[in-house]
C-alpha positions in Angstrom: 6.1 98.0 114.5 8.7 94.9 115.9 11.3 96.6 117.7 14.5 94.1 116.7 17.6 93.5 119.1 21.0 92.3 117.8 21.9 88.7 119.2 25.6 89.6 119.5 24.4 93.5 121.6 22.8 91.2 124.2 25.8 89.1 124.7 28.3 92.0 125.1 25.5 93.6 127.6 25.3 90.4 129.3 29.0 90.0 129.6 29.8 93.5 130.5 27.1 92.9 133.8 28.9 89.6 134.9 32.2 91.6 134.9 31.0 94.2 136.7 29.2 92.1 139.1 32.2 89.9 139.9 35.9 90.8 141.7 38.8 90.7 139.5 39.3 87.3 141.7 36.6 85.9 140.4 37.2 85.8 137.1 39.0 82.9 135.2 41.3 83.2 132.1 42.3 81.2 129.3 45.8 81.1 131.2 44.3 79.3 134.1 42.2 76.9 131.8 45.1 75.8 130.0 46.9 75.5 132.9 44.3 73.8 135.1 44.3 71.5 131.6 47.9 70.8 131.7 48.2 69.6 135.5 44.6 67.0 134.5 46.6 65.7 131.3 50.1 65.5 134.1 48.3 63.6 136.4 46.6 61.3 133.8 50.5 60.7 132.8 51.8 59.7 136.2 48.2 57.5 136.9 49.0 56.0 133.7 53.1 55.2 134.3 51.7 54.1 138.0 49.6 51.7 136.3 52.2 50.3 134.0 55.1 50.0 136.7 52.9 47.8 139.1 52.2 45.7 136.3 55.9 45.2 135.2 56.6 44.0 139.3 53.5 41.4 138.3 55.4 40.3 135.5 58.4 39.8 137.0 57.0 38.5 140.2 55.3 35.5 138.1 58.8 34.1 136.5 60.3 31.4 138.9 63.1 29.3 137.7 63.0 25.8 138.5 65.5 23.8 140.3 65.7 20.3 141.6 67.3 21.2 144.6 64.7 23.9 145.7 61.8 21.1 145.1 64.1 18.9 147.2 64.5 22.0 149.7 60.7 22.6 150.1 59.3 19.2 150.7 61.8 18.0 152.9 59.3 18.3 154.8 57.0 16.0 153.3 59.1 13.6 153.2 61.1 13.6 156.9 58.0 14.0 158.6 56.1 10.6 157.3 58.8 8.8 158.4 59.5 9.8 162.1 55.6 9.3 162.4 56.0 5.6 161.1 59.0 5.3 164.0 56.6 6.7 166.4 53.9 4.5 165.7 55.9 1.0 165.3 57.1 2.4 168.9 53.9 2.9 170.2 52.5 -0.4 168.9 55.4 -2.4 170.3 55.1 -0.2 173.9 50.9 -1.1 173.7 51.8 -4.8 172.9 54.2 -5.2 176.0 52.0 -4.0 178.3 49.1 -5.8 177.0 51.6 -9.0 177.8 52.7 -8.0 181.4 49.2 -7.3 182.2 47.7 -10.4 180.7 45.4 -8.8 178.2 43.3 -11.1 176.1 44.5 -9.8 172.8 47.9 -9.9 173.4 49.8 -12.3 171.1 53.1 -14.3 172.1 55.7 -14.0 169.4 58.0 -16.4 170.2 56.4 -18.8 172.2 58.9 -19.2 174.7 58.4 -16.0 175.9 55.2 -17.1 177.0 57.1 -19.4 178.8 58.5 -17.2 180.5 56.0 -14.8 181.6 57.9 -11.6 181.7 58.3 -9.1 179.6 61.4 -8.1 178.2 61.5 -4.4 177.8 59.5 -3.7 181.2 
């Protein structure tokens, strides 16, 4: 003789010793599920709005309009600087070349020759 038990008589048992084993805090219902479900799907919103404002501020971050006068403006630079260290080396060349004359340095050359005649230099 099989002794049967109904499938659906052993959940209700079951449930009916969870219930009574847990505090009324314990327990969760389908309010707190859906509303646990709602605040997940809120915060997926705001990630995803997050998301799509810093890549609008990349967007417009990347657009520059061009202008002469700003390529002018930013390599000003590039192009004052060159040419104060050209002055500075034809000064230092001419300073190097006049004392290489005073002191009677081998290399130094006499442009015109009657400075040589001279034998002084003019600028010290």
């Amino acid at each position: 003789m099989s002794l049967s038990i109904d499938p659906a008589l052993i959940r209700e048992t079951e449930a009916a010793v969870a219930m009574s084993q847990m505090s009324t805090e314990d327990l969760v219902s389908n309010e707190d599920i859906s509303n646990t479900h709602n605040i997940i799907l809120e915060g997926r919103k705001e990630s995803q709005e997050i998301i799509d404002d810093i890549d609008d501020v990349d967007e417009a971050d990347t657009i520059v309009p061009f202008s002469l006068f700003d390529l002018l403006r930013k390599s000003a630079v590039n192009l004052f600087l060159p040419f104060i260290n050209g002055i500075m080396l034809g000064f230092g060349e001419i300073f190097a070349h006049e004392i290489g004359f005073k002191y009677g340095f081998v290399g130094a050359k006499v442009y015109p020759p009657q400075r040589q005649l001279k034998q002084k230099p003019k600028y010290i």
